[in-house]
Phi, psi and omega in degrees: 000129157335123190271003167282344169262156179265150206274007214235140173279097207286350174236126187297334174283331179296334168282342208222061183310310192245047152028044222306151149076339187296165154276164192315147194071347133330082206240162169226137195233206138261132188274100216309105204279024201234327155287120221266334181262350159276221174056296205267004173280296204295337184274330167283271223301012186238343160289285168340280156335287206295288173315351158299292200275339182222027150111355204184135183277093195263335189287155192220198205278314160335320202259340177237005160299320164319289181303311176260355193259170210293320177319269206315350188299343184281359161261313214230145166233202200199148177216138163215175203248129162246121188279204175238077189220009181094324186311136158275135172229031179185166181187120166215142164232158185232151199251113175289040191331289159198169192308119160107002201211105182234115201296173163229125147236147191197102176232159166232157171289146188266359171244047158269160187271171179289330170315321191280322181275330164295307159350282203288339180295330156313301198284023119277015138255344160300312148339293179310308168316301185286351146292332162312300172315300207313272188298345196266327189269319163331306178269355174062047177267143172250021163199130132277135185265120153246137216251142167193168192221167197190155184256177208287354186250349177320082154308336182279302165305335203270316131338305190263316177323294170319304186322286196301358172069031202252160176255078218269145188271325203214158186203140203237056187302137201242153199219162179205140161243112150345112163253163176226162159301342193258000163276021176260013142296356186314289178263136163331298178212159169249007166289304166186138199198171179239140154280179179309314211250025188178152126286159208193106186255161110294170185257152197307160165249148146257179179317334205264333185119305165284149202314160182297147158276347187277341171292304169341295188284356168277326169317300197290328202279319164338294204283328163300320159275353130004258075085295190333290157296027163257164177308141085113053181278144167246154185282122172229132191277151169338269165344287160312307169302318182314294198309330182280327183256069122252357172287332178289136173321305167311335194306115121208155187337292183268043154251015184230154207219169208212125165243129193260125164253179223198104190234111164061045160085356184243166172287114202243173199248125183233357155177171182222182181204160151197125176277141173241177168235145195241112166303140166245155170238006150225028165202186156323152181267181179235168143254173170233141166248118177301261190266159179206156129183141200229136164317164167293303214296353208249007185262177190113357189250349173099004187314289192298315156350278193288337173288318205291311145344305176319292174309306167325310180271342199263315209276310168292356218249294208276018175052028142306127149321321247196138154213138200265142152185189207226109176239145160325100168255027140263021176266153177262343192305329182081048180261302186299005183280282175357283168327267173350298187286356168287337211085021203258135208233158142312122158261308176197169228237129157215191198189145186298164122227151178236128152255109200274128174253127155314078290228317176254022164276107187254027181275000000 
């Protein structure tokens, strides 16, 4: 197969023949990224949701052009549920993420009754199983995982997530910082500046603008081995990674930072960071730090210290409020101490859940 095709079964009815439970006149289809009132269905409800589950609506129409639009079909497909009048009422998609790791999103409507709506959430994770078999046979797997997620007050996703034959793994701190203006004094620059013990870049430009690749593949070869000793690291190739965070609405070049020791007179790469910026539409925009991560051999040295400082100061210079980012609160590594003593607060709570599909179970 190609690595230009997609690994996912584009038509829905071969995963979902008899349509289990819907009523009569209910259909399910794939959702068109050129319809602008399929866009703004799908854009309520993933708004609906998020105010469901932690209090507040952060996602736009961007945030779900990510999922349905035609860039992305070659990692992702989308399925959604109509009653019958046409209305979408339920939407899910999957992410070919990495060998072995396949994302979920998976919403319903919130003005459904529960019978109707546990229905539609069946047929979306059936769908989902049978895209699992799908890409897992692609890759020449003999279980795919699918990975999804809820936030920690959903009782309802959580039901169905159970139901549904999912697990939960993980618990997810999603954290926030107060930026102020005179902290974009935090670091000398945030292009570039050094400590005793580590230097601190962005990666290179050229004349054309765009990034060095080779700063790049240093970002990626960090963070993957970072990455190792973590919950539920998957191997993601270069490629696959460049394409998936240039897809996020946030993506840019100059958020992402390279950190340096100094071995036999050269610059060796000791850790990374990359940042996006997360628009608000009734306020100051934030950054998110996406990714952090520093060698082993290298932590203890202030590394993660100064990237995180770096972001901190560049997101004030840029008249940011805020800076976002996600930590493991299973974990034992103590990262979140850092944070914490950074300034850094809990905003709200989410979690993994998981389900392993047997790739050649066709019952």
């Amino acid at each position: 197969m190609s690595t230009d095709e997609s690994r996912f079964e584009a038509d829905p009815d071969e995963l979902l023949p008899d349509l289990p439970g819907l009523p009569t006149g209910w259909t399910v289809d794939v959702p068109d990224p050129g319809d602008r009132f399929t866009l703004a269905r799908l854009t309520h409800l993933l708004r609906a949701h998020e105010r469901h589950g932690r209090g507040w609506a952060g996602s736009g129409v961007d945030d779900v052009l990510v999922e349905v639009s035609e860039a992305g079909l070659r990692t992702r497909q989308n399925v959604v549920v109509r009653d019958r009048t046409g209305e979408v009422q339920a939407w899910g998609s999957v992410h070919d993420r990495a060998g072995g790791r396949m994302l979920f999103v998976h919403i319903v409507s919130r003005e459904l009754p529960e019978g109707l709506a546990r229905t539609c959430s069946d047929v979306l994770v059936e769908w989902a199983v049978g895209q699992a078999r799908t890409v897992g046979a692609a890759r020449g797997l003999e279980v795919q995982q699918i990975d999804t997620g809820a936030f920690a007050d959903d009782d309802r996703q959580h039901r169905w997530l159970e139901a549904g034959g999912f697990t939960k793994v993980r618990t997810w701190w999603q954290m926030k910082r107060p930026v102020t203006p005179d902290e974009a004094g935090l670091v000398p620059s945030t292009e570039f500046w050094e400590s005793e013990k580590a230097r601190f870049r962005t990666v290179r430009r050229g004349a054309d603008g765009l990034p060095d690749v080779d700063d790049l593949r240093e970002v990626h070869e960090v963070l993957e081995s970072a990455f190792l000793d973590h919950f539920n690291s998957w191997e993601e190739t270069f490629d696959e990674f460049e394409s998936r965070l240039r897809e996020d609405p946030g993506h840019r070049w100059d958020h992402w930072w390279l950190a340096e020791v100094t071995e036999s007179g050269e610059p060796v790469p000791v850790g990374a960071l990359i940042g996006t910026a997360s628009e608000s539409a009734t306020g100051p925009d934030g950054s998110y730090v996406s990714y952090i991560g520093v060698l082993e051999e290298a932590r203890g040295r202030g590394v993660a210290k100064g990237l995180l400082n770096t972001i901190i100061a560049d997101a004030a210079s840029r008249g940011r409020d805020r800076v976002t980012l996600e930590v493991d609160a299973d974990s034992s590594t103590g990262a979140d101490g850092l944070y914490v003593a950074l300034g850094w607060k809990i905003s709200y709570v989410t979690e993994s859940w998981h389900r392993d599909v047997p790739v050649t179970d066709e019952t």
